[in-house]
Structures are given as C-alpha cells and as structure tokens.
N, C-alpha and C positions, 0 to 999 in steps of 0.2 A: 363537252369542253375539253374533255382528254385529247382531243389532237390537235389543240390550241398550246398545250404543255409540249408537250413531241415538239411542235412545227420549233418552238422557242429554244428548245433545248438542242435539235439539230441547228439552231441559228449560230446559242453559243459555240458548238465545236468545230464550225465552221470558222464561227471569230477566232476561236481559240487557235487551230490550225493556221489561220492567215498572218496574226499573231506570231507567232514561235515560227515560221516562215521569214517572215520582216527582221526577226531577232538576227537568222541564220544569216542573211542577207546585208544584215547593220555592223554586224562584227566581222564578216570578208570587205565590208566596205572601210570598218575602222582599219583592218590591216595595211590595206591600201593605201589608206590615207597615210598611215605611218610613215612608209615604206616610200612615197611619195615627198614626202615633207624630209627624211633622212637623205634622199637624191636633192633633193632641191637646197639644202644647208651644207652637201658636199661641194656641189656647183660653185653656192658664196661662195666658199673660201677657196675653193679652186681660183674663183676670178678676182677675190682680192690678193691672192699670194701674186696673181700674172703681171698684176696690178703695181704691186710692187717691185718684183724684180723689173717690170720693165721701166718705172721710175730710175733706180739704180742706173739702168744701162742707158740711160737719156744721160739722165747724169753723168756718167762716164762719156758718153758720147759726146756730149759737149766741153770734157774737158779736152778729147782726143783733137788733136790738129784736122783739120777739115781737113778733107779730101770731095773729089767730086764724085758729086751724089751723081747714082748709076739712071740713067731714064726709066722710067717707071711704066708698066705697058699701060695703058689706057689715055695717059698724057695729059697728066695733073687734076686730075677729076678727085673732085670732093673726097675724101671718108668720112663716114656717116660715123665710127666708132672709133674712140681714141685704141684700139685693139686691134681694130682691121690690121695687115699685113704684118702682123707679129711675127711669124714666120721666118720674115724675109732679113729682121734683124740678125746682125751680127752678134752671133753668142760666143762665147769665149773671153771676153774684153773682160782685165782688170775693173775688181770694182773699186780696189785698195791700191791706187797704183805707188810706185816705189817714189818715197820723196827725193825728192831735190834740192838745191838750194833755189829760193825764192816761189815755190809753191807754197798756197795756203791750203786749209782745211777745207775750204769752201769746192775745192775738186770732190771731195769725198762723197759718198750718202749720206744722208742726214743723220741718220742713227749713229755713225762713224766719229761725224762733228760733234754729237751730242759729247760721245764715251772720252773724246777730244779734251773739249771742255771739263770735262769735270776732273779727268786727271790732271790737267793743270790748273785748276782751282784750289786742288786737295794740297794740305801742307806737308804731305810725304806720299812715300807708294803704297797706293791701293789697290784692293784684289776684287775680282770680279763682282764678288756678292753683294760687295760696297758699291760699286756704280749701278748696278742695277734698278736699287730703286729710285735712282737722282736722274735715270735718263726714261723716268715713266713704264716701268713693265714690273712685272708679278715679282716677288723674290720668288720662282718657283725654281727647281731641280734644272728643268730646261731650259730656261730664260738664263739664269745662270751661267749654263755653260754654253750657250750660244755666245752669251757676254762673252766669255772668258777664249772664245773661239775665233769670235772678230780683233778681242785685244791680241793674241798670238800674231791674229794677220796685220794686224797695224804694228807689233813688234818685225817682224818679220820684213817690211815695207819699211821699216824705218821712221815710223811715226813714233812712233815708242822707245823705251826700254823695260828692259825685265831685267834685273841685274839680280835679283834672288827671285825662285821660283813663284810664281803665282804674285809677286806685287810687281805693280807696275806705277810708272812715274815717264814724264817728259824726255824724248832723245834727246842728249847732250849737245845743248849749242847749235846745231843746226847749221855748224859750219863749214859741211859735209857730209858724207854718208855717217848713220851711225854705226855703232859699231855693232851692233845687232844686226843689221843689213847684211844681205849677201853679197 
C-alpha cells in the first residue's frame, strides 16, 4: 500500500504546482484587466469632452451667418456616427461671441445661458463660487475657476460686467457695447 501513498502525494504536488501556476497567471491577468479598464474610462471621457465641444461649435455654427457649405467627397452619403468628419470642422469659431444690440442668450452654449440666467436673477453681483452650484456642478477648486473663467469671457464679450473684481452682475442697458467690451 505504500506506493498508493507516493502515487497520492505526487498527485497533490502536482495540484499544488498547477495551483500556484494559475495564481501566477490570475494576477498578470488581473493587471491587464486593470490596465485595460483604465484605457477604456480614458477613451469615455476623451469621447464625451468631443462630444461636447462639438456641441458648442454647432452651436456657434448655427449662430454664424450661413455660408455655402463646401461639396463633400462621396456626395451626401449617410454618416453612420454623429462624430464621423469631425476633422473637417472649422476650429477656431467664437464660442462667446461679442454681444450686440438685439442678440439673445440663446446664441450662447448652454452652460453660458445657464451662468446668464442666474446672474440676472441674483439681487446684486456675484462671484464665481456663487453660480456654481445654481448652474448644477461640484463646488470643487476647478469647477470654480472654470466658472470664474467663462464669466471673464462673457465680461470680456460684453455679456457681462465686473465693475469690482471677482463679482459679477448684468452689462449695463444693453444699449450698446459695454463698457467692459473691447
């Protein structure tokens, strides 16, 4: 019966070795998968930032005066992805463009309209940290000063004023350029 014991005991280190091999194998496999899952949550938000600016620049684009659209090579064939020919847009185009008299808010992005809205709801001037959480985003550090980065450029565009640094309130009248305007 003694090489009944043997035959069982080469079995276990055998298991044992197949074992601790699977392990080696499960844990280059866990990395992977990491590593994999960290590329593929880049990608997200890589395609929702595209996502967005190119909302924006629709947006802009349909405020801008038509022109005629350039012939396109294939000759009007389907796109399959709201993304296809991203490329081929025109980058550069105001997203804030400078007001006017008889322009509304509604040229604007939406985040722009929102920060809009609330400054002329607000009973005096408010600063960045204050619109923040009234137009739906984190009070974080960067959220913050992204706000406080788009109010510049809506001062700056004449949607605004900033008459003391950091609060902001509605450009005066609107019966021409403000005087924050260049």
């Amino acid at each position: 019966m003694g090489s009944l014991f043997e035959e069982l005991e080469a079995r276990e280190a055998a298991a044992r070795g197949r074992v601790e091999e699977l392990e080696v194998e499960l844990a280059d496999l866990t990395g992977q998968l990491e590593v994999a899952r960290e590329g593929l949550e880049r990608l997200r938000i890589a395609r929702e930032t595209v996502a967005v600016v190119m909302a924006e620049m629709s947006a802009d684009a349909a405020a801008a005066p038509e022109e005629e659209p350039e012939a396109e090579p294939g000759g009007g064939e389907e796109v399959s992805s709201p993304y296809a020919r991203a490329e081929r847009q025109v980058v550069g185009v105001l997203s804030v463009p400078r007001w006017r008299p008889g322009m509304g808010a509604d040229v604007l992005p939406r985040v722009y309209q929102g920060i809009l809205e609330v400054v002329a709801d607000a009973p005096g001037p408010v600063r960045a940290k204050q619109i923040v959480p009234r137009i739906g985003l984190a009070t974080t550090a960067g959220r913050i000063e992204g706000t406080r980065s788009k109010l510049k450029r809506l001062v700056e565009r004449g949607w605004l004023a900033e008459d003391n640094p950091g609060l902001f309130t509605p450009a005066s009248l609107r019966t021409g350029a403000s005087p924050n305007s260049q």
